[in-house]
N, CA, C and O atoms as a GROMACS GRO file, in nm:
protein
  332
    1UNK      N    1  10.122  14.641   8.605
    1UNK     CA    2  10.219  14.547   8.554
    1UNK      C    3  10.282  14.607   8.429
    1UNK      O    4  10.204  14.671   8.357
    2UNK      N    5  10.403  14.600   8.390
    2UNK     CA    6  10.534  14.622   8.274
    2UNK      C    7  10.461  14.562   8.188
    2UNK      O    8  10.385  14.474   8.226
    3UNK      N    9  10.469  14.596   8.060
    3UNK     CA   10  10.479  14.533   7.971
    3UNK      C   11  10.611  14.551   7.853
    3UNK      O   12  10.696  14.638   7.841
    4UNK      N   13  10.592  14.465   7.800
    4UNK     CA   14  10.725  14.491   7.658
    4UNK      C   15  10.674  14.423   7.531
    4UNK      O   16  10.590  14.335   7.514
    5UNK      N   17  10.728  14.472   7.470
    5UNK     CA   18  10.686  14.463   7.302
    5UNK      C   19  10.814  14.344   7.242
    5UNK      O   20  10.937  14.348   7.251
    6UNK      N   21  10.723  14.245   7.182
    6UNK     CA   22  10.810  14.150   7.170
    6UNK      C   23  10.791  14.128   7.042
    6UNK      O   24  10.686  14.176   7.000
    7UNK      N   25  10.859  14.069   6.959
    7UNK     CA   26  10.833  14.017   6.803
    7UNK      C   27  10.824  13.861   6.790
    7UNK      O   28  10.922  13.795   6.826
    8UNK      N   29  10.697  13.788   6.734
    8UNK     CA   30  10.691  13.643   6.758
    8UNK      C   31  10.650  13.625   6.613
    8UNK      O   32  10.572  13.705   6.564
    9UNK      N   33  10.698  13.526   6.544
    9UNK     CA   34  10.674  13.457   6.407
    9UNK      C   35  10.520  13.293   6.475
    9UNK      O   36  10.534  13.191   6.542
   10UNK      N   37  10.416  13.348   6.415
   10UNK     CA   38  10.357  13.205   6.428
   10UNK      C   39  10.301  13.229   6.239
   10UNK      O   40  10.315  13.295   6.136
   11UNK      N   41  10.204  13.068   6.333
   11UNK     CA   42  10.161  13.037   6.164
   11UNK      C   43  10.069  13.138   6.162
   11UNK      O   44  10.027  13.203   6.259
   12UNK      N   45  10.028  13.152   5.997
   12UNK     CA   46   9.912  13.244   5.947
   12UNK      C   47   9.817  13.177   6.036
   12UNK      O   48   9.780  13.210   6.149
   13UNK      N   49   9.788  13.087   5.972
   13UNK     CA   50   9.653  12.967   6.035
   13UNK      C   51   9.592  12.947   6.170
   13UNK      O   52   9.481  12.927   6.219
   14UNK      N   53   9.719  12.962   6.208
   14UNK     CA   54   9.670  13.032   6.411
   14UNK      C   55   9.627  13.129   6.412
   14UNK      O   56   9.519  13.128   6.471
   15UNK      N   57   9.677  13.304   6.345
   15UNK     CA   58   9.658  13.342   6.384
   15UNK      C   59   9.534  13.394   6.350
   15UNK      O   60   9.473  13.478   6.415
   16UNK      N   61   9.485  13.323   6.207
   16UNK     CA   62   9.400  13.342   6.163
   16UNK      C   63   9.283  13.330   6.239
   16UNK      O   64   9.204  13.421   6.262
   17UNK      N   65   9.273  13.168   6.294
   17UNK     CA   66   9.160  13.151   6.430
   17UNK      C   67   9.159  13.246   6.526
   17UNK      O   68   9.065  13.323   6.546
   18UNK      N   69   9.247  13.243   6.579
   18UNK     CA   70   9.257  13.367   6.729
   18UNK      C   71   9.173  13.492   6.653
   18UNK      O   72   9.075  13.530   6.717
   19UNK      N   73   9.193  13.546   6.555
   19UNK     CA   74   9.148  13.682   6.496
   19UNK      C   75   8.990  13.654   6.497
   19UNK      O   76   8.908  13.736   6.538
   20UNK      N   77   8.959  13.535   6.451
   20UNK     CA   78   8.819  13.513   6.419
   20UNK      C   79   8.751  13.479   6.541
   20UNK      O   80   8.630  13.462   6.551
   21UNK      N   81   8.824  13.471   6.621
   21UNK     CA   82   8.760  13.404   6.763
   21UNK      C   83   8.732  13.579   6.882
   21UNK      O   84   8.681  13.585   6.993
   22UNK      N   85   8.767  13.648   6.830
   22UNK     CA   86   8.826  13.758   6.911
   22UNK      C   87   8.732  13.856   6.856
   22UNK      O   88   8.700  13.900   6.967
   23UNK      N   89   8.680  13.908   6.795
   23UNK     CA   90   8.626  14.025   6.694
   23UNK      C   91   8.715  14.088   6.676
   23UNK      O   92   8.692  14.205   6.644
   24UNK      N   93   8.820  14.056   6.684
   24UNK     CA   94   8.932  14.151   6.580
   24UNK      C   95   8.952  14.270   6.696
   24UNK      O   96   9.002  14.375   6.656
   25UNK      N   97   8.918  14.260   6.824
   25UNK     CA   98   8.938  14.377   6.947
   25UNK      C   99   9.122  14.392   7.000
   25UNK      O  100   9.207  14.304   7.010
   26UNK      N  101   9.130  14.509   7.019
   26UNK     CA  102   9.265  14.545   7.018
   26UNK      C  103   9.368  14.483   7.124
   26UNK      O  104   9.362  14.506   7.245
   27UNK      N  105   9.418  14.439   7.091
   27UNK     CA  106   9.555  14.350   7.226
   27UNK      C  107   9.488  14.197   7.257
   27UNK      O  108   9.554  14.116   7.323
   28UNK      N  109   9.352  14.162   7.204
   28UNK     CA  110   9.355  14.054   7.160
   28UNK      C  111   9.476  13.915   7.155
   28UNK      O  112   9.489  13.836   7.248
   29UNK      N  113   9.518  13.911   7.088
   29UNK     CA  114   9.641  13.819   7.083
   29UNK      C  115   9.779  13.818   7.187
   29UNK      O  116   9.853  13.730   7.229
   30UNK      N  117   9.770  13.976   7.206
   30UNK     CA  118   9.885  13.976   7.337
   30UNK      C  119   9.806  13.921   7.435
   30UNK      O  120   9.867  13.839   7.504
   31UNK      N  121   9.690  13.940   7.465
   31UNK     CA  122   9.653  13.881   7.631
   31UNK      C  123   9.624  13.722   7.591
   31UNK      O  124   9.645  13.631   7.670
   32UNK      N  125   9.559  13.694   7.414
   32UNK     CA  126   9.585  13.534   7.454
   32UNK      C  127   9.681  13.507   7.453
   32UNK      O  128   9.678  13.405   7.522
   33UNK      N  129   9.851  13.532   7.403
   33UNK     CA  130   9.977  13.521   7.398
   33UNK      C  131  10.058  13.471   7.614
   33UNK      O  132  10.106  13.378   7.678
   34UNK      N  133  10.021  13.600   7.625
   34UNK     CA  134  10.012  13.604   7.793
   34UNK      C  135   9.943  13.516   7.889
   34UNK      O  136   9.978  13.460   7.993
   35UNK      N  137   9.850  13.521   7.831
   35UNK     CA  138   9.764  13.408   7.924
   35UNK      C  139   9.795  13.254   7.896
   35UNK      O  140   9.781  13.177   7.991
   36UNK      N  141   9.837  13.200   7.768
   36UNK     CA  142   9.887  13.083   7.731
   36UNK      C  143  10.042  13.037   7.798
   36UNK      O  144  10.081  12.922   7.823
   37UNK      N  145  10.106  13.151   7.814
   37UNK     CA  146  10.245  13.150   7.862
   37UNK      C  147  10.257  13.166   7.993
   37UNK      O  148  10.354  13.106   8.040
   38UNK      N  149  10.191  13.226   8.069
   38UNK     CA  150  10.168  13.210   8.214
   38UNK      C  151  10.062  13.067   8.284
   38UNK      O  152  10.071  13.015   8.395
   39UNK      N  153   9.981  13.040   8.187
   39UNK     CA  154   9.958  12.838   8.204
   39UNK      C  155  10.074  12.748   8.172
   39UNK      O  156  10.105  12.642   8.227
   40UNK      N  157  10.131  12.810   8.072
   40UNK     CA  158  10.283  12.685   8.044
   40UNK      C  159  10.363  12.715   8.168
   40UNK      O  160  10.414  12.615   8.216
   41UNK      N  161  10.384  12.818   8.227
   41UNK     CA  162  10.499  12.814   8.300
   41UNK      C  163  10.447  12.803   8.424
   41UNK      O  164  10.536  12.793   8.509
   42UNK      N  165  10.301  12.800   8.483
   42UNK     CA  166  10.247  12.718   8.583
   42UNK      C  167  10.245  12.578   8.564
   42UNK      O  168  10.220  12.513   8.665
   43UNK      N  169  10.263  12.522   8.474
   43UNK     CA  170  10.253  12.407   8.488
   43UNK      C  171  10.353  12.298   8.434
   43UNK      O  172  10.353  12.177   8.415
   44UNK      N  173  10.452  12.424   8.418
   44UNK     CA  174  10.600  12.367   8.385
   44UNK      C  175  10.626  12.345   8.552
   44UNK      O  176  10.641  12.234   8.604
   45UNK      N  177  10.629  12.469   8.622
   45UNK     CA  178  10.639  12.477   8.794
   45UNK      C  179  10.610  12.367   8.892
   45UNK      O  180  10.684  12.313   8.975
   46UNK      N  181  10.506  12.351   8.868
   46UNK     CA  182  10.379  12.222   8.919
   46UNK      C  183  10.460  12.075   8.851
   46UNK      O  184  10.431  11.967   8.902
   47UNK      N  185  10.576  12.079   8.718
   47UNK     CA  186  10.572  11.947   8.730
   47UNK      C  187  10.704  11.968   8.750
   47UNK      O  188  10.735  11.857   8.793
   48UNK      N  189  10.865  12.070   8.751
   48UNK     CA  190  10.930  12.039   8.841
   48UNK      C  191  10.904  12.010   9.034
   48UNK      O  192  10.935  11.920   9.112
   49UNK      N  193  10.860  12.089   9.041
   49UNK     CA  194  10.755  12.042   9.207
   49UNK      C  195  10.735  11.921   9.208
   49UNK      O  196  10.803  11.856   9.287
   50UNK      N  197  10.630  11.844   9.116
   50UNK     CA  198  10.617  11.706   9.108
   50UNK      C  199  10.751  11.588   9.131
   50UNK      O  200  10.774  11.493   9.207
   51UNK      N  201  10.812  11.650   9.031
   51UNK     CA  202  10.998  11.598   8.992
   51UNK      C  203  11.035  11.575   9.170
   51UNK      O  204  11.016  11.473   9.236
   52UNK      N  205  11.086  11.688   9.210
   52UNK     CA  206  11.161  11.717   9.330
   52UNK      C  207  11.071  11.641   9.437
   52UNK      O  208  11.150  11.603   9.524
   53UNK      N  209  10.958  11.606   9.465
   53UNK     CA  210  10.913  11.530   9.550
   53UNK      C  211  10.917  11.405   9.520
   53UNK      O  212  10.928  11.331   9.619
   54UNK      N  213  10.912  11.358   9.428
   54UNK     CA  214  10.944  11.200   9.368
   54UNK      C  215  11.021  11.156   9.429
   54UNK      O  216  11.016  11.057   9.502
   55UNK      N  217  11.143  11.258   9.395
   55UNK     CA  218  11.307  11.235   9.391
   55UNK      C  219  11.314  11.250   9.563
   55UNK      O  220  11.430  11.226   9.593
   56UNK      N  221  11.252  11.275   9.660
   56UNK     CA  222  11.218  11.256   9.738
   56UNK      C  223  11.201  11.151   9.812
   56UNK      O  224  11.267  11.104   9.904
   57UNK      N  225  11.072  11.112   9.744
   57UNK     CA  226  11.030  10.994   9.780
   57UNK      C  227  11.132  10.876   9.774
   57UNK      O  228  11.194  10.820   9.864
   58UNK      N  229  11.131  10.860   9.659
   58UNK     CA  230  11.268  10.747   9.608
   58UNK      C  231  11.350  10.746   9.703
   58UNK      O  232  11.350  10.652   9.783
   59UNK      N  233  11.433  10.844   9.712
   59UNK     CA  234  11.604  10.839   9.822
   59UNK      C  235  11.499  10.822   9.982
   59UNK      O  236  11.552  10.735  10.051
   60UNK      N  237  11.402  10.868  10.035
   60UNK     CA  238  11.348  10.798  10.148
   60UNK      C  239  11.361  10.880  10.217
   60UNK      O  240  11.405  10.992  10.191
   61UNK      N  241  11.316  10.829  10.347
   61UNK     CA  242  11.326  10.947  10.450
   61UNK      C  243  11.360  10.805  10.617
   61UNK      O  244  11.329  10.688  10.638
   62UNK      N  245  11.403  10.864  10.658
   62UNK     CA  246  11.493  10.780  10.796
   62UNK      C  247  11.388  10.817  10.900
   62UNK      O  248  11.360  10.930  10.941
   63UNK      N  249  11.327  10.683  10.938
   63UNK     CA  250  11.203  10.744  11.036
   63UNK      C  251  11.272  10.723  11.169
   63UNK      O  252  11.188  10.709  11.257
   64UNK      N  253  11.409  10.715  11.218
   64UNK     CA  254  11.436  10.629  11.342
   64UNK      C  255  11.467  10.480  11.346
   64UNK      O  256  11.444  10.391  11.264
   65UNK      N  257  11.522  10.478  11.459
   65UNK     CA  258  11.550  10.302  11.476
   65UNK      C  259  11.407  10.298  11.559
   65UNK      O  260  11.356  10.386  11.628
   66UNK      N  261  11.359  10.162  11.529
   66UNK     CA  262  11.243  10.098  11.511
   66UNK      C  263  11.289  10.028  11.641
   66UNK      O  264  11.375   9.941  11.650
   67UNK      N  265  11.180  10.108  11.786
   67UNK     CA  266  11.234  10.027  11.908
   67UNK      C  267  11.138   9.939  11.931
   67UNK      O  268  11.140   9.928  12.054
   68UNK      N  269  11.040   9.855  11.882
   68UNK     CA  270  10.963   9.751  11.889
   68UNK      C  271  10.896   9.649  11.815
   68UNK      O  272  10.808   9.675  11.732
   69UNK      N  273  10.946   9.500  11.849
   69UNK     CA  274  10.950   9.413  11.706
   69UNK      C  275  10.794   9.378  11.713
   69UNK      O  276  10.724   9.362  11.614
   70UNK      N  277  10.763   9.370  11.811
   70UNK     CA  278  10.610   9.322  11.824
   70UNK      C  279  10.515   9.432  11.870
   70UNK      O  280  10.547   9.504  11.965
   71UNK      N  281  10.378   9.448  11.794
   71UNK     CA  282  10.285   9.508  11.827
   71UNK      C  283  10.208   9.519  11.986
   71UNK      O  284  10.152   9.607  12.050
   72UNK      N  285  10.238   9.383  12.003
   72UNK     CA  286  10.173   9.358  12.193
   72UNK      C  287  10.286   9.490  12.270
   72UNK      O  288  10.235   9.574  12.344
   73UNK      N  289  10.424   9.493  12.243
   73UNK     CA  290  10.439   9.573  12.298
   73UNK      C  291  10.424   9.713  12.300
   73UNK      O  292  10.447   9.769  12.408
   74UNK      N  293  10.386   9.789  12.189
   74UNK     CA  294  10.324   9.903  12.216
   74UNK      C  295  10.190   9.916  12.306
   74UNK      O  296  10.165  10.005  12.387
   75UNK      N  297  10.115   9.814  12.272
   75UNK     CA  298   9.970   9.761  12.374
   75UNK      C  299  10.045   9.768  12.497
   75UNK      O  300  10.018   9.870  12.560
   76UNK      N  301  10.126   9.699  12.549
   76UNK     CA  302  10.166   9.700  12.698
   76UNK      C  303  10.271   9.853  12.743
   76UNK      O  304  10.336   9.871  12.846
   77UNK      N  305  10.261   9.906  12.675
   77UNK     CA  306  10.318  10.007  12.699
   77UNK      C  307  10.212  10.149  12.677
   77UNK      O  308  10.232  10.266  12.709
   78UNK      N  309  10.133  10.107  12.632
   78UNK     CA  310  10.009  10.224  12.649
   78UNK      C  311   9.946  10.224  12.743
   78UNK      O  312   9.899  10.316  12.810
   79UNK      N  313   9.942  10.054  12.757
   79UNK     CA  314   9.813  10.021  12.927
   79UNK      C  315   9.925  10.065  13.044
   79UNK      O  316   9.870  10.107  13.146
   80UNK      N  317  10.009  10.064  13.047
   80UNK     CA  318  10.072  10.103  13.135
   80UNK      C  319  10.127  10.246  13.189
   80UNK      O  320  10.166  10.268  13.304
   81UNK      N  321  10.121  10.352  13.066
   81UNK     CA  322  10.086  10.504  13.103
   81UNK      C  323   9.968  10.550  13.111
   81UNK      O  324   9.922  10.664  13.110
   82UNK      N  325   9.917  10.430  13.123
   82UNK     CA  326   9.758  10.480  13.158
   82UNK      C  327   9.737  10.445  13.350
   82UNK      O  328   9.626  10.463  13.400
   83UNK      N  329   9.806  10.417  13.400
   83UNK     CA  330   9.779  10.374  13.502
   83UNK      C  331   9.847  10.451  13.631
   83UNK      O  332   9.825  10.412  13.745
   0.00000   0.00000   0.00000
């Protein structure tokens, strides 16, 4: 995989934790940087996905014209391809 060298302003105070959390080991912060940003944008993904099926749902879906008002007649129409 590519990589590129990027320039990011955070707080001291973050990065202070991350350093202390890490032993201070090299690329440290780029892979937690990377790994935090590839969960946001999975799950930015996952909730347009969410969005677009809603929007789905809502506007509906056309199942057919509905050829039977009563239930007996699907019953009489099953016993009868059965025979």
């Amino acid at each position: 995989m590519e990589t590129q060298t990027i320039t990011i302003n955070m707080e001291k105070e973050v990065i202070d934790k991350l350093r202390s959390q890490s032993d201070n080991k090299k690329g440290f912060l780029g892979k937690t940087i990377s790994k935090a940003t590839k969960k946001y944008l999975k799950e930015k993904e996952q909730e347009d996905a969410k969005k677009r099926l809603l929007e789905i749902l809502e506007k509906g879906y056309n199942m057919g014209k509905i050829q039977y008002k009563h239930r007996e007649e699907l019953y009489d129409r099953y016993e009868n391809s059965r025979l």
